[in-house]
C-alpha positions as CSV (number, residue, x, y, z in Angstrom):
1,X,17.7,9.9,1.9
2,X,14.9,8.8,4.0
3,X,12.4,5.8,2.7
4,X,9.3,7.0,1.7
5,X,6.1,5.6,3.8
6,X,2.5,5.6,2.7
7,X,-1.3,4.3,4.3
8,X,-3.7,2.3,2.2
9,X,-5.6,-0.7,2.0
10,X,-5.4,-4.3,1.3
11,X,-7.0,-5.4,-2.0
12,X,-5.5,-9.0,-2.2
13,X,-3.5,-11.2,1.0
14,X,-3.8,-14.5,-1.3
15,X,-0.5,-14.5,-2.0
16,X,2.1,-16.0,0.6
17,X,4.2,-13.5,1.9
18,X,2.8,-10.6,-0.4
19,X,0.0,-7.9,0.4
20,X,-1.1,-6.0,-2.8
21,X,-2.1,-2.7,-1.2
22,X,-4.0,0.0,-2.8
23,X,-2.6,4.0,-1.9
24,X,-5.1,6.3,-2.6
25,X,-4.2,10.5,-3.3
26,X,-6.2,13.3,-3.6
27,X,-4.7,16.7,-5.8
28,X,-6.7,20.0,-6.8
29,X,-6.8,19.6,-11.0
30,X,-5.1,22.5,-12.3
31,X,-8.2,23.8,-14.8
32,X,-11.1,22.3,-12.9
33,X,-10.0,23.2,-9.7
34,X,-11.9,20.4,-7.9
35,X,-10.4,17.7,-5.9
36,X,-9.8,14.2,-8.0
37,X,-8.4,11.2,-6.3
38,X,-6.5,8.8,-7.9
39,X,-5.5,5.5,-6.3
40,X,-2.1,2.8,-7.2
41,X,-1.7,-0.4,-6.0
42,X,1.8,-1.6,-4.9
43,X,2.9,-5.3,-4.0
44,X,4.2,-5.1,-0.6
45,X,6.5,-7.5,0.9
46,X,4.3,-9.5,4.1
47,X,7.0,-11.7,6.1
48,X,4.8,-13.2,8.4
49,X,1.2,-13.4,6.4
50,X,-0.3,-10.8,8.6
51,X,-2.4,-8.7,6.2
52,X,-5.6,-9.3,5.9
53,X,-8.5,-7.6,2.5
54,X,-9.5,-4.6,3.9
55,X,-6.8,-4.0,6.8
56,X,-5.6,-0.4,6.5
57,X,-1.6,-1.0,6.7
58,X,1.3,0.9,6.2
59,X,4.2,0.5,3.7
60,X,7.5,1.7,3.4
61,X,10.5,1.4,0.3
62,X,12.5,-1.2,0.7
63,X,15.5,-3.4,-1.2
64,X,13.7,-5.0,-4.1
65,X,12.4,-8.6,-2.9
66,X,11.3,-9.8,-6.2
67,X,9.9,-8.4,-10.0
68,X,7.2,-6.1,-8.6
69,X,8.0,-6.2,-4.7
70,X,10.2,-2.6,-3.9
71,X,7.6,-1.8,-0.4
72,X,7.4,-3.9,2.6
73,X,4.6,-3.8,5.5
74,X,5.5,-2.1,8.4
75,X,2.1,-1.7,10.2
76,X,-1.1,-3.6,10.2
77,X,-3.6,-1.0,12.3
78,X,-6.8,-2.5,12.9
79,X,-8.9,-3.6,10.2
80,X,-12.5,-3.9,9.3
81,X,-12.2,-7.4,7.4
């Protein structure tokens, strides 16, 4: 089964070796039929203290690292921070 990879941003890099990341996803409500978004943050495993608030990165499932860390940074595009 292949690991799942999402784009978001980075709320928090404070830290060391973690980048909370915030995913954001849009749906079509099922009543109102208008577009909602709805956004999740997920800790993300940062070996080398890369991320930086703001950076739009991108994470992938991994081994479990700690409590709350199951993603790991993969990417760390060009940011505006």
């Amino acid at each position: 089964m292949p690991k799942r990879i999402m784009e978001g941003v980075v709320v928090s890099a404070k830290q060391n070796k973690t980048a909370i990341v915030r995913v954001e996803r849009t749906f079509t409500h099922s009543v109102m039929k208008k577009i909602v978004r709805r956004s999740k943050k997920y800790h993300a495993h940062d070996e080398a203290n890369v991320a930086v608030e703001g950076q739009i990165v991108t994470i992938q499932e991994c081994v479990p690292h700690s409590k709350l860390k199951r993603w790991e940074l993969v990417t760390g595009g060009e940011g505006d921070a």
